[in-house]
C-alpha positions in Angstrom: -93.8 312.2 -89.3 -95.7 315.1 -91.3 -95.2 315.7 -95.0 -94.0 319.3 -95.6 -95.9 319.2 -99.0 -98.8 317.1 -99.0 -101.3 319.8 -98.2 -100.0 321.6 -101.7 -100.1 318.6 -103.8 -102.7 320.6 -106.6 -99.9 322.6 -107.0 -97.3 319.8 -108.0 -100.2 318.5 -110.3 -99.1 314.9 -109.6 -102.3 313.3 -111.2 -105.1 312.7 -108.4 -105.5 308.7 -109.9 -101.7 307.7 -109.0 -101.7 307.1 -105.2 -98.8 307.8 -102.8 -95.6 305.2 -102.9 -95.0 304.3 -100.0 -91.9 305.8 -98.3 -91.2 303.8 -95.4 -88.3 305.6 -93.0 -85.6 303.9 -92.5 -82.4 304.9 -90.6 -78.3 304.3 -91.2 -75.9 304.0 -88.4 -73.1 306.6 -87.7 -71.0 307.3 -85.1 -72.9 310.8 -84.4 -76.3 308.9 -84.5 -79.1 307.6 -86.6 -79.3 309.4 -90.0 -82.6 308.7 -91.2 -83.8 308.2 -95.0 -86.8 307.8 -96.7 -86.9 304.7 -99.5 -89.3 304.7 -102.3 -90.4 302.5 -105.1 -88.1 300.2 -106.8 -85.8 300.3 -109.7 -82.5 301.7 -110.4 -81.5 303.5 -107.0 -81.7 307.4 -106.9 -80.3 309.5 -104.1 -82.1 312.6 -103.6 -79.9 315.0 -101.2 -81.9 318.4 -100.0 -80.6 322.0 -99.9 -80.4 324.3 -97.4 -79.1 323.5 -95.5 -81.5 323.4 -92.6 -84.4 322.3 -94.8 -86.0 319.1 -93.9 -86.0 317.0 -96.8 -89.8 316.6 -96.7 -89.8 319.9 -99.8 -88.6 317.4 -101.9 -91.0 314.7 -101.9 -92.9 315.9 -105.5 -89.5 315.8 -107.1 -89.4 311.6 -105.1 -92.3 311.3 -106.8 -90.8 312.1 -110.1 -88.3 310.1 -109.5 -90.5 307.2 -108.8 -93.0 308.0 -111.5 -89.9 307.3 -113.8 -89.4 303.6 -112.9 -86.7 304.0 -110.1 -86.5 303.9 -106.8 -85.9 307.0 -104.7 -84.0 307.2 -101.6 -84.4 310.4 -100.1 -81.7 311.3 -96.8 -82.6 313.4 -94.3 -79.7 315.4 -93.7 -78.1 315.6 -90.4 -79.9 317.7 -87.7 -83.0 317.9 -89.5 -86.4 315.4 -89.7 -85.9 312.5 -88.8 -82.1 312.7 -88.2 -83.1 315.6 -86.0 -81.2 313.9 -82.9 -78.3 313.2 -84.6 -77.0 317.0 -84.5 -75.1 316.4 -81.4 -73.1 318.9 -80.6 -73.2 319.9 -84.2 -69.2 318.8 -84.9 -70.2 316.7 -87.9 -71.5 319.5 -89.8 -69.1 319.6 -92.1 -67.6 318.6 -95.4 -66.4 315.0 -94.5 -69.4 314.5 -92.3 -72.0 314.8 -94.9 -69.8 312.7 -97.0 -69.7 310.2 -94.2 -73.8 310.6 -93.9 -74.4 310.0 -97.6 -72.2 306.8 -97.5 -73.9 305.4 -94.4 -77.4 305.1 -96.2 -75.9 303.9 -99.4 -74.3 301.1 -97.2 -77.5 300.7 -95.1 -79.6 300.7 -98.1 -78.0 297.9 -99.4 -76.6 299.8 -102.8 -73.5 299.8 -104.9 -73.5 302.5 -107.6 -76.6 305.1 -107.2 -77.2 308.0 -108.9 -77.4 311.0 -106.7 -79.5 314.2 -107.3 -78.6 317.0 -105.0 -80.6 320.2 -105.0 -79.6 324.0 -104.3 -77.0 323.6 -101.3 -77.3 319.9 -101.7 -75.6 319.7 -104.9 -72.4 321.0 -102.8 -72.0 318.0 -100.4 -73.5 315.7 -104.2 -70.4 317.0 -105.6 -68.2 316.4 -102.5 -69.6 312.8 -102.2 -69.0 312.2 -106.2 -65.1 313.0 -105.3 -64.8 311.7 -102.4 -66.3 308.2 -103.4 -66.4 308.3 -107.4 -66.8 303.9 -107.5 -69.7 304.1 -105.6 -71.4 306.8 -108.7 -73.5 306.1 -111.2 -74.4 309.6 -112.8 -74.3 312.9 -110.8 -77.5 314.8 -111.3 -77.0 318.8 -110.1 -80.7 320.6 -109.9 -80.2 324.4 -109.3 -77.3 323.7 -107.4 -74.5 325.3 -105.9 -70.9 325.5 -107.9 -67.8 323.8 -107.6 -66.7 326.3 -105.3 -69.3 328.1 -103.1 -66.4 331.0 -102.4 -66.4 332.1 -106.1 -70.7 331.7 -106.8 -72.0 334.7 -108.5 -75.7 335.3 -107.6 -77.9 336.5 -109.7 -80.4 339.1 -108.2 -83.1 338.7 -110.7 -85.3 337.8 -108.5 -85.2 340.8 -106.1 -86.8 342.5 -109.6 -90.1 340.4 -109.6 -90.6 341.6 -105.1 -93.3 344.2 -104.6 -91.3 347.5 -103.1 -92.6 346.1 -99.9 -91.6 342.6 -100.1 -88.2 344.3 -100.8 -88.4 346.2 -98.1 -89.2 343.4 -95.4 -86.4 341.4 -97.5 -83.6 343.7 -96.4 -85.1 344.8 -92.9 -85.5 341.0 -92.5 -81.6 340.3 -93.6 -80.6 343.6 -91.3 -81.8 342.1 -88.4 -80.8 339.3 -88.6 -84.1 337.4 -89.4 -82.7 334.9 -91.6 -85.8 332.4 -91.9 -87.6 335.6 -92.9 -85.5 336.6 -95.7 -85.5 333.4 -97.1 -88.8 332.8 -97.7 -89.0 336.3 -99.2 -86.0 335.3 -101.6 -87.8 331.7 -102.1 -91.2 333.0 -103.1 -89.8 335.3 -105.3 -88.0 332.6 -106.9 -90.9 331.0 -108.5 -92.0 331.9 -112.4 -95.9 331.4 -111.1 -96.4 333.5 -108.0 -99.2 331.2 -106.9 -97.6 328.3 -107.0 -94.6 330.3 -104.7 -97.3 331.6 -102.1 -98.3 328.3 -101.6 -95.1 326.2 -101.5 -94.2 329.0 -99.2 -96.9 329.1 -96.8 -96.1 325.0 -96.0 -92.8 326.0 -95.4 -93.4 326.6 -91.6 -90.7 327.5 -89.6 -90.2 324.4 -87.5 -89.4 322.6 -90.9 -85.7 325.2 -91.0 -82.9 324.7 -88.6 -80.8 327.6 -88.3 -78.5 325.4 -86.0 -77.7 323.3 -89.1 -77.0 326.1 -91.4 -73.7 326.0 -90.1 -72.4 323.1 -92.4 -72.4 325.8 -95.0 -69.5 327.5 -93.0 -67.4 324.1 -93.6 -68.3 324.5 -97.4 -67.0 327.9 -97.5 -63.8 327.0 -95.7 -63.1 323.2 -97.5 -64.9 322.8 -100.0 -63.1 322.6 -103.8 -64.1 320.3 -106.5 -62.1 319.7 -109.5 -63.5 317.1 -111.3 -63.0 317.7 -115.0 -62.7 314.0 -115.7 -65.4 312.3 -113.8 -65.4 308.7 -114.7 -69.2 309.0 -114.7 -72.6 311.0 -116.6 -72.9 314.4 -115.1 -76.3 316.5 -115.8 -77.0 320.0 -114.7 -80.3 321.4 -114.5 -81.7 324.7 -113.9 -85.2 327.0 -113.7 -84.5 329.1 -116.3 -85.0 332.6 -113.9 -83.4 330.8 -110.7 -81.1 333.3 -109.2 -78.2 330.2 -108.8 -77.8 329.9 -112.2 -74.5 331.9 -111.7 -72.8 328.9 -110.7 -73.3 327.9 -114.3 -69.6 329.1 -115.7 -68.1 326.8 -112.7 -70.0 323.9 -113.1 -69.7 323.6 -116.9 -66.0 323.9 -116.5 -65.4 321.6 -114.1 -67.5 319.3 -116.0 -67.1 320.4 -119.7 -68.9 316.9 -120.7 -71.7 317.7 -118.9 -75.5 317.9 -120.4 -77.0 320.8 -119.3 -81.0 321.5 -119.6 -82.7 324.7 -118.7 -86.1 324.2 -117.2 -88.5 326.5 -119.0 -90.9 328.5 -116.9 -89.5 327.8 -113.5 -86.9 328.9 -110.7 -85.4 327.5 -107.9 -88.1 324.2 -107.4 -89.1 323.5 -110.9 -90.9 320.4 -109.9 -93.5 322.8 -108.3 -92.9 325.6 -110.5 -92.9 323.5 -113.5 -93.7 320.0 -112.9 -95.3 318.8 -116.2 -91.5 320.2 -118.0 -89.5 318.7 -115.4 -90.5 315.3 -115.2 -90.2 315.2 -118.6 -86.5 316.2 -118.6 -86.3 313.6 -115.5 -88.0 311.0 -117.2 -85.3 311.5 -120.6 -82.5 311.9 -117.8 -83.0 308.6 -116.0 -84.6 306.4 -118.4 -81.7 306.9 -121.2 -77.9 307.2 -120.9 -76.6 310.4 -120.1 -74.9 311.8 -123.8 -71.5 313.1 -123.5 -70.7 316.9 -123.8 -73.0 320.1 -123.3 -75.2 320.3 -126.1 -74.4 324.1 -127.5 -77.7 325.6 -126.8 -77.5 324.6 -123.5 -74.3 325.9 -122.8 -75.4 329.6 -124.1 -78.6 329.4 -121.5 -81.3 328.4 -123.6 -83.9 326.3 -122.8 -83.4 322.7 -124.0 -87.2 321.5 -124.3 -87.9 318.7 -122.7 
């Protein structure tokens, strides 16, 4: 299977001395087929759960590495209908709320875990969240990187980034979201989301179109309709992070009040994937995250936006 980001890997400056863990694929059985997973390194387990969604989780491997770097071991799912759990889209009547539950507790099972951690990025910090409620014994901590809110119905968006497009990239934008040309407008919207443009044009030109399913996008339609968490006294360390010009940083109001002991940590310098953006700052702030306990109660510069350094 190809690797999404390998060909950018100057831009995630993981050092060029520290070679590749390996990630061998593995898969967990569901009744709606196979639901692949990739499982790295070794340590305390780590469930990395991709956005979109659509995306195949193959964007994520920098943050893996991270994640690995730190000590622990990574298991990365590939969310229904996309890489290697391609196949298992069926006639797409799992995509919902319980069945990405049910797909995040099949590889826990299958990989052999009891209490993990799980990390859920952009759109997968919605079905993170739903998995944290719906199976709260089976959570360690509850890590939510530029993620969605507590309710998708009520998220504010912010449209700073629609400030840093050229007038023609904004013009393609909304001709691209006019006609319906939705893979279009989101790599506008995702380049535009980066605090160093380079680093956006490039993440942005490995993003090829056979890596986004549109026919998976449709889980989001379940979130809309089912999705509601209210969980104010989790039994377990919940962290928020952010890129400090990320444009889903509206959710932040929600999330802190549905988890008012919360840490929250602003990544300095970066958007919506500060591991490309800003990957020297945010594998320090993963590195404090996983190697130490998680300390009770949002830290008061945090919860007024500003950047807790790393």
């Amino acid at each position: 299977m190809r690797t999404l980001l390998v060909c950018i890997g100057a831009v995630l400056l993981i050092a060029a001395d520290r070679p590749l863990i390996p990630c061998p694929l593995r898969e967990a059985t569901t009744p709606g087929g196979a639901i692949g997973y990739r499982d790295c390194g070794r340590g305390d387990p780590v469930m990395i759960i991709p956005g979109g969604p659509g995306l195949d989780a193959a964007y994520v491997d920098g943050l893996a590495r991270m994640v690995t770097a730190s000590g622990h071991r990574a298991i990365v799912i590939e969310p229904r209908g996309t890489g290697a759990s391609r196949a298992a889209i069926g006639d797409g009547s799992r995509l919902t709320v319980a069945g990405s539950v049910a797909d995040v507790e099949a590889v826990r099972a299958a990989a052999g875990i009891g209490r993990i951690t799980i990390l859920g990025h952009s759109f997968g910090g919605a079905v993170a969240q739903a998995y944290a409620a719906a199976h709260p014994d089976h959570v360690a901590a509850l890590m939510l990187m530029d993620s969605v809110g507590p309710e998708m119905k009520s998220a504010v968006q912010l449209d700073g980034w629609r400030r840093r497009l050229t007038p023609d990239d904004l013009a393609r934008y909304d001709a691209a979201r006019a006609g319906g040309d939705r893979i279009a407008a989101m790599k506008i919207k995702f380049r535009a989301s980066f605090y160093h443009p380079a680093r956006g044009t490039a993440f942005i030109d490995s993003l090829t179109n056979d890596r986004i399913h549109l026919d998976v996008m449709r889980l989001s339609d379940s979130y809309q309709r089912d999705y509601r968490i209210a969980l104010a006294t989790a039994r377990f360390p919940v962290m928020i992070l952010a890129g400090d010009i990320d444009w889903i940083r509206g959710n932040e109001p929600a999330l802190t009040a549905t988890y008012p002991r919360a840490r929250l940590m602003v990544i300095p310098h970066a958007g919506h994937f500060p591991w490309v953006d800003a990957p020297a700052a945010t594998r320090r702030i993963l590195d404090r995250a996983l190697r130490r306990p998680l300390d009770a109660g949002i830290r008061k510069k945090g919860r007024n936006g500003e950047p807790l350094r790393p």
